[in-house]
C-alpha positions as CSV (number, residue, x, y, z in Angstrom):
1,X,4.1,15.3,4.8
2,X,6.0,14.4,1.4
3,X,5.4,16.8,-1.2
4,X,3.9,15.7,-4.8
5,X,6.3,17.4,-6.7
6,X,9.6,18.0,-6.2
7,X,11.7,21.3,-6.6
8,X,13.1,21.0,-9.7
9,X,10.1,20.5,-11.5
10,X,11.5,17.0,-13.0
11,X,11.5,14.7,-10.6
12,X,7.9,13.8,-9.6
13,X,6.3,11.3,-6.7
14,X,5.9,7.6,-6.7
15,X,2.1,8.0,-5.9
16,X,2.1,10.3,-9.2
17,X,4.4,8.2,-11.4
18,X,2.0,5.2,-9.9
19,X,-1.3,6.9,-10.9
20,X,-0.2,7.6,-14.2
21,X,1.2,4.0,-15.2
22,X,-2.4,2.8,-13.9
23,X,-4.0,4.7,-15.6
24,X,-1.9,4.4,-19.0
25,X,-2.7,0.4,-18.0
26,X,-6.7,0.5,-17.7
27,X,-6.8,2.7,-21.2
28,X,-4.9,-0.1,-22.7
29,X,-6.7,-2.8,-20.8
30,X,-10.4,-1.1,-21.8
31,X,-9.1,-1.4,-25.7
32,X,-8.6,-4.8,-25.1
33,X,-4.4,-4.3,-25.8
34,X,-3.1,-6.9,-22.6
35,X,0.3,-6.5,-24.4
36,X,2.1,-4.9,-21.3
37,X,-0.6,-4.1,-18.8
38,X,0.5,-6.6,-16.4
39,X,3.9,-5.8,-16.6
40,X,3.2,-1.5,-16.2
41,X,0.5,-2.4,-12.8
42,X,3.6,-4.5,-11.4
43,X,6.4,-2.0,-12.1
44,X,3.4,1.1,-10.6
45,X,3.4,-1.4,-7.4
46,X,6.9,-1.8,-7.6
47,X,7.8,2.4,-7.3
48,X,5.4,2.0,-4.0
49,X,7.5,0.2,-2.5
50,X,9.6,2.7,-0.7
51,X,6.7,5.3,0.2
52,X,3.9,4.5,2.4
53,X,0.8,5.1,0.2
54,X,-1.8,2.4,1.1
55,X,-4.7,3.8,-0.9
56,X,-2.5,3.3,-4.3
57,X,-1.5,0.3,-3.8
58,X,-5.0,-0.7,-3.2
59,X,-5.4,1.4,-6.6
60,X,-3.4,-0.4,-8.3
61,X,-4.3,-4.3,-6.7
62,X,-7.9,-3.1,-7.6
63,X,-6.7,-1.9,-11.1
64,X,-4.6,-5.5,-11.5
65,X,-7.7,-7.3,-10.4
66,X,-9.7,-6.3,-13.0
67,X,-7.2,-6.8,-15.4
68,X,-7.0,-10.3,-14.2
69,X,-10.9,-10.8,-14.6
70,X,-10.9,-9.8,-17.9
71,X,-8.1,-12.3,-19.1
72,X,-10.5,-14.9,-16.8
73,X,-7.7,-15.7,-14.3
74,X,-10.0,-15.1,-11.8
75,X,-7.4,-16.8,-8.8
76,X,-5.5,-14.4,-9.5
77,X,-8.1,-11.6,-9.8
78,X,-9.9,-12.8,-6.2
79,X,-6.0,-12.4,-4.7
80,X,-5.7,-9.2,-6.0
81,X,-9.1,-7.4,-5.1
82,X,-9.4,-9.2,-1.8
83,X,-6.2,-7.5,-1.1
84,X,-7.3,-4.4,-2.2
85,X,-10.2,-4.7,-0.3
86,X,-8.5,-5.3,2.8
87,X,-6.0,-2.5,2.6
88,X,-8.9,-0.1,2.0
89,X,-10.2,-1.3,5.3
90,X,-7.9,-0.9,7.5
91,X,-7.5,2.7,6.1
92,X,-10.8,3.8,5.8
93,X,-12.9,2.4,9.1
C-alpha cells in the first residue's frame, strides 16, 4: 500500500494534492468564478496519472462534469460523467 504522506512531512500524495485542487475547483465553480477551474480539474487528473487511484479520477471526471453542465457544454459534460460512471463500476460491483 502507498502511504498518504510521505516522511518528510513536505512531499504529500497525488490522491491528496488531487483532492485538494478539486476541491479548491468546485468552491470556485459554486461562486460562479470558471476562471481556472478547467484548467486546476485537468492538471488534478494529470498528477493521477502515474498512481493507480480509480475512485479519484472518477472524482475528479465527476467534478469536471458538473463543471461542464454548468458552462451548458453538456457533450462534454455527458463524456465526462459517463466516464465517471463507468470507472465507479467496475470498482465498486
Amino acid at each position: 500500500m502507498t502511504p498518504i504522506l510521505s516522511t518528510c512531512g513536505k512531499c504529500v500524495h497525488p490522491a491528496i494534492k488531487a483532492a485538494k485542487q478539486c476541491r479548491k475547483a468546485m468552491e470556485l465553480a459554486n461562486a460562479s468564478k470558471p476562471g481556472e477551474i478547467e484548467a486546476m480539474l485537468r492538471t488534478a487528473m494529470d498528477g493521477l496519472r502515474q498512481s493507480k487511484l480509480p475512485m479519484m479520477r472518477a472524482k475528479i471526471l465527476n467534478s469536471l462534469g458538473l463543471v461542464y453542465a454548468q458552462q451548458s457544454n453538456h457533450d462534454k459534460a455527458r463524456c465526462c460523467l459517463s466516464l465517471s460512471l463507468r470507472i465507479i463500476e467496475r470498482h465498486v460491483a
